[in-house]
C-alpha positions as CSV (number, residue, x, y, z in Angstrom):
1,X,-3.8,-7.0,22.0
2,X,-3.5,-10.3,19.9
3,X,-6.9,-10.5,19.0
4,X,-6.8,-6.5,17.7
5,X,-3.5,-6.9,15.7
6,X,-5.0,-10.5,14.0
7,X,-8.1,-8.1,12.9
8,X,-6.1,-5.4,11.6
9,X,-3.6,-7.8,10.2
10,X,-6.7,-9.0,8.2
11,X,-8.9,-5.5,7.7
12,X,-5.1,-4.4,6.0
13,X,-4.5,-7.7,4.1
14,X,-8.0,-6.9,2.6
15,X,-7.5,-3.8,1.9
16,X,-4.1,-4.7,0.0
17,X,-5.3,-7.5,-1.7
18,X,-8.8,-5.0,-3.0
19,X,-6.2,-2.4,-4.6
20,X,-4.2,-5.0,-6.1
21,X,-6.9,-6.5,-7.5
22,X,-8.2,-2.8,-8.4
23,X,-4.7,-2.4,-10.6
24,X,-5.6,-5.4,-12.8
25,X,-9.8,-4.1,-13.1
26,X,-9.5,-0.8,-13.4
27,X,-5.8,0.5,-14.0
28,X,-7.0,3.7,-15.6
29,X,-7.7,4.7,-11.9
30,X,-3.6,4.4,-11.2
31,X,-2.3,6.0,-14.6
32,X,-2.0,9.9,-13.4
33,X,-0.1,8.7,-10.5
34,X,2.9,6.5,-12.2
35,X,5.7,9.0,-13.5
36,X,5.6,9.3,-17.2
37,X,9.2,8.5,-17.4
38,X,8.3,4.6,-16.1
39,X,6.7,1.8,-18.0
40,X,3.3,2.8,-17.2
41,X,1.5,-0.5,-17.5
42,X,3.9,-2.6,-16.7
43,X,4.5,-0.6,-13.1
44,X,0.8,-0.4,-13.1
45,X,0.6,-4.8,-13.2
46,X,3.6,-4.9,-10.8
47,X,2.5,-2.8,-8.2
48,X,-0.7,-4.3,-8.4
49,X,1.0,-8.0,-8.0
50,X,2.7,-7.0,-5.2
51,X,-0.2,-5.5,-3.3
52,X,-1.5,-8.7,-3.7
53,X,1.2,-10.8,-2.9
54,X,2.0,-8.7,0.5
55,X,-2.1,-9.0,1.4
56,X,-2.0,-12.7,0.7
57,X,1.3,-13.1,2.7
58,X,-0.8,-11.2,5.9
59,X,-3.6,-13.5,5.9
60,X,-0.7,-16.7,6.8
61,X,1.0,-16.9,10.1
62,X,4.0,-18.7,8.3
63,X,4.5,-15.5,6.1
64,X,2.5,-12.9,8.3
65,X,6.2,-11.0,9.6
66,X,7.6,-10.7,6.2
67,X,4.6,-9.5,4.6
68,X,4.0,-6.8,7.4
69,X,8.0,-5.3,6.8
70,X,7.1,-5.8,2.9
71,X,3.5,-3.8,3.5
72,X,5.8,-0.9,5.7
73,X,8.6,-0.8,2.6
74,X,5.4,-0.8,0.4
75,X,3.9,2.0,1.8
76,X,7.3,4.1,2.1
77,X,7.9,3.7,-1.6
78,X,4.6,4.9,-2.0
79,X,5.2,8.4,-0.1
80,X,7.0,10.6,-2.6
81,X,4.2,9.9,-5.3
82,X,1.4,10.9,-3.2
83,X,3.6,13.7,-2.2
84,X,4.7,14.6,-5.9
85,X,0.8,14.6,-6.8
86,X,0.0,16.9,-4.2
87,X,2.5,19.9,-5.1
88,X,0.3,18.9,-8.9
89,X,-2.2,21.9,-9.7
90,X,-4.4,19.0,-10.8
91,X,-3.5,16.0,-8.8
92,X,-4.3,12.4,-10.6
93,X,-7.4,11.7,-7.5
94,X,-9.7,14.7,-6.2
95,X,-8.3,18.1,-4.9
96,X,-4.9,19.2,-4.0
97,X,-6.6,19.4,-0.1
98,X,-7.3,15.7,-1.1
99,X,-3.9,14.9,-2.7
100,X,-2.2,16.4,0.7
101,X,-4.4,13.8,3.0
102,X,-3.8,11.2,0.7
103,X,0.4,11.7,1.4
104,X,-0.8,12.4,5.4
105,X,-2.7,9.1,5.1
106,X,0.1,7.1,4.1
107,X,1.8,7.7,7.6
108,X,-1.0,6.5,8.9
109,X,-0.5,3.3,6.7
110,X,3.1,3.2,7.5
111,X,2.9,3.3,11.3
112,X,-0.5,0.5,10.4
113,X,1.8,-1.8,9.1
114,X,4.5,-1.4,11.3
115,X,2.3,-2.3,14.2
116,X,1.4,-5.6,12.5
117,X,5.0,-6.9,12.3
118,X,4.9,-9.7,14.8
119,X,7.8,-9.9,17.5
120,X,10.5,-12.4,16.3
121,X,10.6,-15.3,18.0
122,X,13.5,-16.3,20.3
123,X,15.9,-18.8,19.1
C-alpha cells in the first residue's frame, strides 16, 4: 500500500506541477474557463503558482500531508467552474458531453488526493 500511494503521490505531483507550468506556457488554454468578472491573468498566474507549489510540496516527505489537503481543497475550488462550463452551450474545452466528464473527473481527483494525505503521526 506504501509503495502504491508514494507512486501516485508522484504520478499526481507530476501532473500538478505539468498544468501549473501549462498556466505560465500556454494560458490561452485556461482563459474560457476563469469568470469574466475576475482578474483573468492574474487568476490565470495564481492558480498556475499554486498548482505548482502543491506538486512540488508532494514530491517532499516533510511537506507531502499539507500538500495532499492543499491538492483536495485545490480540486474542490475547482468543481463549480468545470460545473459552470458544462451547463455552457459552448463550454471553454471540447463538448458539453466533454465539459460534464471533465466536472465527473474532478471527483475522481478529489477522492485521488484525499487518498494521498498521509496518516498523522502520533505525538
Amino acid at each position: 500500500m506504501k509503495t502504491l500511494r508514494l507512486a501516485l503521490t508522484w504520478i499526481f505531483a507530476l501532473l500538478l506541477l505539468a498544468a501549473g507550468i501549462s498556466h505560465f506556457a500556454r494560458p490561452q488554454l485556461y482563459e474560457a474557463l476563469i469568470p469574466h468578472w475576475l482578474p483573468m491573468v492574474a487568476v490565470n498566474y495564481l492558480t498556475g503558482f499554486v498548482e505548482a507549489v502543491i506538486g512540488m510540496g508532494l514530491l517532499f516527505t516533510i511537506s507531502r500531508r499539507a500538500a495532499a489537503i492543499a491538492a483536495v481543497l485545490l480540486m474542490v475550488c475547482f468543481l463549480p467552474v468545470h460545473l459552470i462550463d458544462a451547463f455552457r452551450s459552448q463550454p471553454a474545452i471540447g463538448s458539453v458531453p466533454v465539459a460534464w466528464a471533465r466536472f465527473l473527473f474532478q471527483f475522481v481527483l478529489i477522492y485521488w488526493a484525499w487518498f494521498l494525505v498521509p496518516p498523522a503521526k502520533a505525538r
